[in-house]
NUSETOR-411666 format. One record per atom (N, C-alpha, C, CB): residue number from 1; residue in three letters; atom name; x, y, z. Coordinates in steps of 0.05 Angstrom, whole numbers. Glycine has a CB too. Layout:
residues N
REC   i  aa at   east  north     up
REC NUM ALA CA      X      Y      Z
...
***
This chain:
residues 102
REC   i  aa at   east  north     up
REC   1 UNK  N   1593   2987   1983
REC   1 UNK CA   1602   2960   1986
REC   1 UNK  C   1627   2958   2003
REC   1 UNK CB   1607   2947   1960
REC   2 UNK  N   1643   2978   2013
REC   2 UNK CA   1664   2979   2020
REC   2 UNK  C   1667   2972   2049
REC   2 UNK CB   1672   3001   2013
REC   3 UNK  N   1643   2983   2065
REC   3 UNK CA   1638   2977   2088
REC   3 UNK  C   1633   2945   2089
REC   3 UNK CB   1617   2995   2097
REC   4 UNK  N   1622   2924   2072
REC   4 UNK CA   1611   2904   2070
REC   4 UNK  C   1636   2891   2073
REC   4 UNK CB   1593   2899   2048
REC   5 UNK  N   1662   2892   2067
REC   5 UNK CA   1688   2879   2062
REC   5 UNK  C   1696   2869   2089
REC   5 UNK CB   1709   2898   2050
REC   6 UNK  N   1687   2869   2111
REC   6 UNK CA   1696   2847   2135
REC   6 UNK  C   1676   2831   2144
REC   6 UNK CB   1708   2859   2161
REC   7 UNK  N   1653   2833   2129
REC   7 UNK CA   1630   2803   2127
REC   7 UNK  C   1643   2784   2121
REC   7 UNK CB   1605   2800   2104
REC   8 UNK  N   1636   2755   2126
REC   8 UNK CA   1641   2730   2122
REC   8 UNK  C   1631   2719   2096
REC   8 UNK CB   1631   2719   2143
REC   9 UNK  N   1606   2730   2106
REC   9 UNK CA   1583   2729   2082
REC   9 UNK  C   1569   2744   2078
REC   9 UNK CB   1567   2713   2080
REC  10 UNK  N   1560   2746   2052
REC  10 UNK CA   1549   2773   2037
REC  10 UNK  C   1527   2756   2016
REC  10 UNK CB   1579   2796   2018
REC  11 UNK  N   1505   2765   2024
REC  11 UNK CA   1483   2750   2001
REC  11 UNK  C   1467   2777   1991
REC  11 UNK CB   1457   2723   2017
REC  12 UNK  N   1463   2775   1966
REC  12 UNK CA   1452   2803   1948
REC  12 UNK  C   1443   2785   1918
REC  12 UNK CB   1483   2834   1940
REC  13 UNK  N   1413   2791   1921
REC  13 UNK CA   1387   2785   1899
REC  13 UNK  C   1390   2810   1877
REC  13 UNK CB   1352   2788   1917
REC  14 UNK  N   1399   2802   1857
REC  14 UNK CA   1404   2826   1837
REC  14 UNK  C   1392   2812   1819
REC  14 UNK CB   1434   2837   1829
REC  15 UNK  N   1381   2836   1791
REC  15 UNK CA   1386   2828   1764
REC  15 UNK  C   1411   2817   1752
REC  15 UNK CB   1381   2849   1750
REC  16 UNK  N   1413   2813   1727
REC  16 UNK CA   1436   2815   1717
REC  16 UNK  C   1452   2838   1719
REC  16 UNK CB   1433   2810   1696
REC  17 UNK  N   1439   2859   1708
REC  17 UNK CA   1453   2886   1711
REC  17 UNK  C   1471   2890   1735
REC  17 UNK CB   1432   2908   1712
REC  18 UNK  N   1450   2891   1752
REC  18 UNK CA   1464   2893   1788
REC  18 UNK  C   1483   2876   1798
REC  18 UNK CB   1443   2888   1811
REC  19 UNK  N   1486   2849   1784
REC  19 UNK CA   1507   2830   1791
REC  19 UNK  C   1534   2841   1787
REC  19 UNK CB   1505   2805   1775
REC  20 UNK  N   1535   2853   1753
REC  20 UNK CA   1550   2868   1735
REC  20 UNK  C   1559   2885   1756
REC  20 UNK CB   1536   2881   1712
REC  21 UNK  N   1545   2905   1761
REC  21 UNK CA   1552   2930   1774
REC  21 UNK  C   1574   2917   1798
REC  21 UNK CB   1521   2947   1787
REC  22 UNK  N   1557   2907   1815
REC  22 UNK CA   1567   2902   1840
REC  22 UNK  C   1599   2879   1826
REC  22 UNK CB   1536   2885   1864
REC  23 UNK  N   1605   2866   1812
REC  23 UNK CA   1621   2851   1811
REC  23 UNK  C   1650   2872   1791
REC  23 UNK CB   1605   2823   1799
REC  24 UNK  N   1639   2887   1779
REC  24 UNK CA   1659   2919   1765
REC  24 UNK  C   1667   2935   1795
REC  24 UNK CB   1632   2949   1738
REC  25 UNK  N   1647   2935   1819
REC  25 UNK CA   1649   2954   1834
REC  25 UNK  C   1680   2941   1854
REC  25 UNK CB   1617   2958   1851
REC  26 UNK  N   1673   2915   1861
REC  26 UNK CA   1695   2901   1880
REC  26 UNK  C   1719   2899   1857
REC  26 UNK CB   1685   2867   1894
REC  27 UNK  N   1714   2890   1828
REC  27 UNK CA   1738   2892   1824
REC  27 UNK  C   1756   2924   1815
REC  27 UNK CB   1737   2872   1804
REC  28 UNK  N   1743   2935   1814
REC  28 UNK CA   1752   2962   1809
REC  28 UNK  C   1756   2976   1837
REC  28 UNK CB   1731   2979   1790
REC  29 UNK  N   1745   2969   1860
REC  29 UNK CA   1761   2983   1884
REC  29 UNK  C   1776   2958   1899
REC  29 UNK CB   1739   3001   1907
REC  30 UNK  N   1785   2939   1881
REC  30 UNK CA   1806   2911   1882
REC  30 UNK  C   1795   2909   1923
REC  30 UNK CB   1857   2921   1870
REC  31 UNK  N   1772   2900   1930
REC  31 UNK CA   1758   2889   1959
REC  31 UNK  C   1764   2873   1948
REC  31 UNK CB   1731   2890   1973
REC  32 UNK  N   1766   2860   1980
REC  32 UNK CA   1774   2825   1991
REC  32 UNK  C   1753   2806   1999
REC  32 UNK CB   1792   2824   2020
REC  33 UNK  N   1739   2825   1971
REC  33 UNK CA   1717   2793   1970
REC  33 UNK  C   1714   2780   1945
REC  33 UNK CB   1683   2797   1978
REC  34 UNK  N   1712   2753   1955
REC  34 UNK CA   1700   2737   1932
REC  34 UNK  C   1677   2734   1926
REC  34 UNK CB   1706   2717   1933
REC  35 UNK  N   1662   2740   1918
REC  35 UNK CA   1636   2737   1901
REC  35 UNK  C   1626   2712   1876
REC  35 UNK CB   1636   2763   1888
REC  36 UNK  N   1612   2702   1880
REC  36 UNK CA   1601   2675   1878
REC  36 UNK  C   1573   2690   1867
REC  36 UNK CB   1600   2652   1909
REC  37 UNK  N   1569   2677   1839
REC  37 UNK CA   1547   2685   1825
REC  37 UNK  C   1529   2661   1826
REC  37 UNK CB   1553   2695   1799
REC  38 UNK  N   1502   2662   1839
REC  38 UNK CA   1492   2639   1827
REC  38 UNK  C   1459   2646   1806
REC  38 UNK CB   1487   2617   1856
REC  39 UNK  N   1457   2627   1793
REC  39 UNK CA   1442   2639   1769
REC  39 UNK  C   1413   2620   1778
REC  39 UNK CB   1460   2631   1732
REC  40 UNK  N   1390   2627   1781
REC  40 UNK CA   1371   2607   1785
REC  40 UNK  C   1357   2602   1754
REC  40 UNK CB   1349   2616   1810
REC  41 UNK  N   1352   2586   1746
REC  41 UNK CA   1353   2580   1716
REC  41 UNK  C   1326   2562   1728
REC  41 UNK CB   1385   2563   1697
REC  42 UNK  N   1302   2583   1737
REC  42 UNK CA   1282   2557   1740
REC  42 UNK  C   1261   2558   1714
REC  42 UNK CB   1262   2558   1772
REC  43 UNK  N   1242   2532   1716
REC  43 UNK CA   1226   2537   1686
REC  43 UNK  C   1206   2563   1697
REC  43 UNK CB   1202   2503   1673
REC  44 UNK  N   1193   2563   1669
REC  44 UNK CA   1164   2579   1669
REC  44 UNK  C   1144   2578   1675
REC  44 UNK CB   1155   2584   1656
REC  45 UNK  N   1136   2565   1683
REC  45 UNK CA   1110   2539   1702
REC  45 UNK  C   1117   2544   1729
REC  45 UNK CB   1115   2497   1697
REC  46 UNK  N   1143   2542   1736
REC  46 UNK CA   1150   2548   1759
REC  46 UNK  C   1146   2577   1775
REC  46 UNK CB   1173   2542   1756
REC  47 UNK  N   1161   2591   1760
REC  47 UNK CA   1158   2621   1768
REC  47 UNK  C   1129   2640   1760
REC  47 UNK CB   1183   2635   1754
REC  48 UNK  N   1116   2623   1742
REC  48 UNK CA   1087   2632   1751
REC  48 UNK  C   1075   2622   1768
REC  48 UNK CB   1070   2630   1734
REC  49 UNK  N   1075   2597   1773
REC  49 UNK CA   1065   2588   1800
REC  49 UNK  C   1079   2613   1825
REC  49 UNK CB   1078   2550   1807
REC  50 UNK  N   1103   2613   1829
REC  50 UNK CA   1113   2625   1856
REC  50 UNK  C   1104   2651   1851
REC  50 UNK CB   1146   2622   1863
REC  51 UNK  N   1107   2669   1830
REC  51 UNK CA   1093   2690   1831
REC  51 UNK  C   1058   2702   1834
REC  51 UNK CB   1102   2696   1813
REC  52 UNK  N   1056   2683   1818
REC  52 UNK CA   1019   2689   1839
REC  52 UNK  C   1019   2682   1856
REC  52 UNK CB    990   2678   1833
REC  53 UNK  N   1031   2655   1878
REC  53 UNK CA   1026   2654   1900
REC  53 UNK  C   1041   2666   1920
REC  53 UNK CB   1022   2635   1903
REC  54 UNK  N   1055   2689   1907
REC  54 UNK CA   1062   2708   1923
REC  54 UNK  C   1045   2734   1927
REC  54 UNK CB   1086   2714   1915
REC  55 UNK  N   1019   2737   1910
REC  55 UNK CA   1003   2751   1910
REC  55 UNK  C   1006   2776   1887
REC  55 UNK CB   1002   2757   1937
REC  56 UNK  N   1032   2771   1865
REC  56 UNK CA   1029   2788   1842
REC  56 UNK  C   1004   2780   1823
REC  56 UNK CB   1056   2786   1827
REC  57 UNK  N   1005   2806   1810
REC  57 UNK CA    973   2798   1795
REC  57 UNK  C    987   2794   1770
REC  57 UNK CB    943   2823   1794
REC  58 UNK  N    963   2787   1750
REC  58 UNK CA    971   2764   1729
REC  58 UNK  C    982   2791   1710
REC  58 UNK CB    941   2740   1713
REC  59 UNK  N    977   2807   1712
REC  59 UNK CA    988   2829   1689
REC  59 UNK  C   1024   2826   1696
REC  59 UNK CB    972   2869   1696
REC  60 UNK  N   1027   2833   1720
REC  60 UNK CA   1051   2829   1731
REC  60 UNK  C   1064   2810   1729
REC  60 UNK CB   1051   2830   1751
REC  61 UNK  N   1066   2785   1724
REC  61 UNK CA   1063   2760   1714
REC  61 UNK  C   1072   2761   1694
REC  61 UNK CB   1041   2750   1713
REC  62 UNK  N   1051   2770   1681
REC  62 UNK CA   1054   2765   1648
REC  62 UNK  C   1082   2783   1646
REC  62 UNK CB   1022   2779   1626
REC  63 UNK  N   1082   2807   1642
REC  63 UNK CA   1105   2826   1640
REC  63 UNK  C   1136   2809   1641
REC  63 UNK CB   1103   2848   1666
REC  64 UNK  N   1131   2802   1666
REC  64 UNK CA   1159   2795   1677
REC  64 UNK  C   1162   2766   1663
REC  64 UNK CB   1160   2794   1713
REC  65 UNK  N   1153   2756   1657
REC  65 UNK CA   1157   2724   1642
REC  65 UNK  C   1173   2743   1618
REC  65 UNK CB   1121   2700   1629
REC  66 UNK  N   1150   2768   1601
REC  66 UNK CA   1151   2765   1572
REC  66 UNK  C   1178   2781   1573
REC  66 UNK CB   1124   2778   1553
REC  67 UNK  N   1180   2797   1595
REC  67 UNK CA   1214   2813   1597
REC  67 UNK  C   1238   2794   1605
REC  67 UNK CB   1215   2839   1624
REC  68 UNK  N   1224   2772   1608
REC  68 UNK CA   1257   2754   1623
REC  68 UNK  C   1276   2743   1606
REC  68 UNK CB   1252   2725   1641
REC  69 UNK  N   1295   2757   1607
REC  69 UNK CA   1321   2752   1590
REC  69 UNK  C   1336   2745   1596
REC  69 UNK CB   1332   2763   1580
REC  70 UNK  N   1335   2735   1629
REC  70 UNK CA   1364   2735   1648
REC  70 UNK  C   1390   2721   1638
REC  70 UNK CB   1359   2718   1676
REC  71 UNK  N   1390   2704   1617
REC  71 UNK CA   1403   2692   1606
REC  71 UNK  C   1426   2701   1575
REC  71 UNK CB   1384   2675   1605
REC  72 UNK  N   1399   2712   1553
REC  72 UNK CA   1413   2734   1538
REC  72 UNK  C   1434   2751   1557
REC  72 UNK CB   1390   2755   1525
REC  73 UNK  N   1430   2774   1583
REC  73 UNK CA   1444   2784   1592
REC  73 UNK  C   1464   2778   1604
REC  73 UNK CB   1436   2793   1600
REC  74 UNK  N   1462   2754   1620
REC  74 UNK CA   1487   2748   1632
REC  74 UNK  C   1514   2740   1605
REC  74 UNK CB   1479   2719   1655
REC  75 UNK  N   1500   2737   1588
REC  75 UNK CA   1515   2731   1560
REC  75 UNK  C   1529   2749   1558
REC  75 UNK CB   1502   2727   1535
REC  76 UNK  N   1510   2774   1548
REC  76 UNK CA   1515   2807   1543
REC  76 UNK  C   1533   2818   1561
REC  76 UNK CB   1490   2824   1547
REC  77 UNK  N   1530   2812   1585
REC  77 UNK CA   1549   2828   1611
REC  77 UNK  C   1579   2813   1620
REC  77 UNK CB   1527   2828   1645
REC  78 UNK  N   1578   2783   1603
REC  78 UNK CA   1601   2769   1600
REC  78 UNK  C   1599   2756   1634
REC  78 UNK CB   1631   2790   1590
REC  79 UNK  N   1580   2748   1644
REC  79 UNK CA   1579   2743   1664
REC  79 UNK  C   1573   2711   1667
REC  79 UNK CB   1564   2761   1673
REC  80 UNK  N   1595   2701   1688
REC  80 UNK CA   1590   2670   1693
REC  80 UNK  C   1577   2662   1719
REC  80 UNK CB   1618   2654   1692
REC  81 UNK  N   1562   2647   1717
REC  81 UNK CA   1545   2638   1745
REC  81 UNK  C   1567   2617   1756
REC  81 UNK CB   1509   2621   1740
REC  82 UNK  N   1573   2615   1784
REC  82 UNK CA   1584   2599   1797
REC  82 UNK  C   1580   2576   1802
REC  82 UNK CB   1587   2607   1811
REC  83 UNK  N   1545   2584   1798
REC  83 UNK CA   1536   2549   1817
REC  83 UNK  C   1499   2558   1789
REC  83 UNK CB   1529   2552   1881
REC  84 UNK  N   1493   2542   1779
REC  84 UNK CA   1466   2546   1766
REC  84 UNK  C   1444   2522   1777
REC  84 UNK CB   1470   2545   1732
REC  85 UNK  N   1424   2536   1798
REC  85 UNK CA   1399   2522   1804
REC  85 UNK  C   1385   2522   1784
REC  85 UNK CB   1384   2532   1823
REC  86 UNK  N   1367   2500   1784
REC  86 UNK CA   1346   2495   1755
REC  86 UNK  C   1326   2484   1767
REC  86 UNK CB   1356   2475   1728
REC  87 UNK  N   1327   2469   1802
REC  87 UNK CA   1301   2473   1815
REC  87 UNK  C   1301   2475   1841
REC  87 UNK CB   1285   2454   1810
REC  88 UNK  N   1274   2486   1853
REC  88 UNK CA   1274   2498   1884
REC  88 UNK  C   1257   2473   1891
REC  88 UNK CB   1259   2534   1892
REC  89 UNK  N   1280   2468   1915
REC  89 UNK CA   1274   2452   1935
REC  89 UNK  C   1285   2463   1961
REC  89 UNK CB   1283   2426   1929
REC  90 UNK  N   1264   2439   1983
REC  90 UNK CA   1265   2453   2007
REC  90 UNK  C   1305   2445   2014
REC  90 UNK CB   1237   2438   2033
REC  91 UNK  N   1316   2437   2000
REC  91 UNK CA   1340   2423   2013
REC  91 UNK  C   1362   2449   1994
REC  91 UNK CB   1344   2380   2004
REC  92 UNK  N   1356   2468   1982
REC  92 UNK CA   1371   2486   1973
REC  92 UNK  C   1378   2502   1976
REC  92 UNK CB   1369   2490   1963
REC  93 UNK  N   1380   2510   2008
REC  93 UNK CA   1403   2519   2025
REC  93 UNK  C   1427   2503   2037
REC  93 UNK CB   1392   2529   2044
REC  94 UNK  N   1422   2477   2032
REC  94 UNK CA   1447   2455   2030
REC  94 UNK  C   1455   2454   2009
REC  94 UNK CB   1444   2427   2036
REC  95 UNK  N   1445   2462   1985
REC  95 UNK CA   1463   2457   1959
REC  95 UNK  C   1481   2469   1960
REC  95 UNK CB   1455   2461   1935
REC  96 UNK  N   1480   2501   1969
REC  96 UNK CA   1498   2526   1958
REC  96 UNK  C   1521   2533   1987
REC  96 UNK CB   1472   2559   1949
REC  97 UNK  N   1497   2506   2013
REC  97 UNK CA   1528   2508   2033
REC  97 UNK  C   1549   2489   2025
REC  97 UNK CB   1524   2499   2068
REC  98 UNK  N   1534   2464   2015
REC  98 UNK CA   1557   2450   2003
REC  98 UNK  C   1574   2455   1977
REC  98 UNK CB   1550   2428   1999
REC  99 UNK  N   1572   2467   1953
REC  99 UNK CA   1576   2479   1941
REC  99 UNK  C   1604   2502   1953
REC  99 UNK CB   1551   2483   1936
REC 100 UNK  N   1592   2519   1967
REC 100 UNK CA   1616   2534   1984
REC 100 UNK  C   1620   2522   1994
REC 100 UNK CB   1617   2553   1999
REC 101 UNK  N   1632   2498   2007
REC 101 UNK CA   1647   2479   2015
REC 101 UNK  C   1664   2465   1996
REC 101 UNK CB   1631   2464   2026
REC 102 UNK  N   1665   2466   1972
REC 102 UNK CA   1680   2462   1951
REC 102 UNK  C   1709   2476   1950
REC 102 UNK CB   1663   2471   1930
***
């Protein structure tokens, strides 16, 4: 991550875990970045729809619904979301520019 420190912007799709990591990593080698957590909190209807029509199969599917905790963990890892989506729309790359415009 150290090399990443004269980006403007820095976008990274993690688990919870990996948010963790990466947010212990900048503050423990004290980088001059700020990091902005955002949490997508969409329903279950939802993310089965986007996952099969991404072409995962239903076993895959199923798994990942019945493993999704993202929420217990961010609890667990003491972790705060900056900004929390709860639905995808086509206009939700203006939310999170306006948002960082805050």
């Amino acid at each position: 991550l150290s090399e990443l420190s004269g980006n403007k912007h820095i976008v990274l799709t993690t688990e919870p875990q990996g948010a963790y990591n990466v947010l212990k990593y900048i503050e423990e080698n004290q980088l001059k970045i700020k990091p902005i957590v955002i949490y997508f909190d969409i329903d279950e209807e939802t993310r089965i729809l986007n996952m099969s029509e991404r072409g995962d199969s239903r076993d895959k599917v199923l798994k990942r619904i019945q493993n999704d905790n993202v929420e217990e963990l961010f609890k667990k890892l003491n972790i705060t979301a900056d900004l929390k989506i709860t639905k995808l729309t086509d206009e939700l790359d203006q939310v999170v520019i306006n948002f960082l415009k805050i």
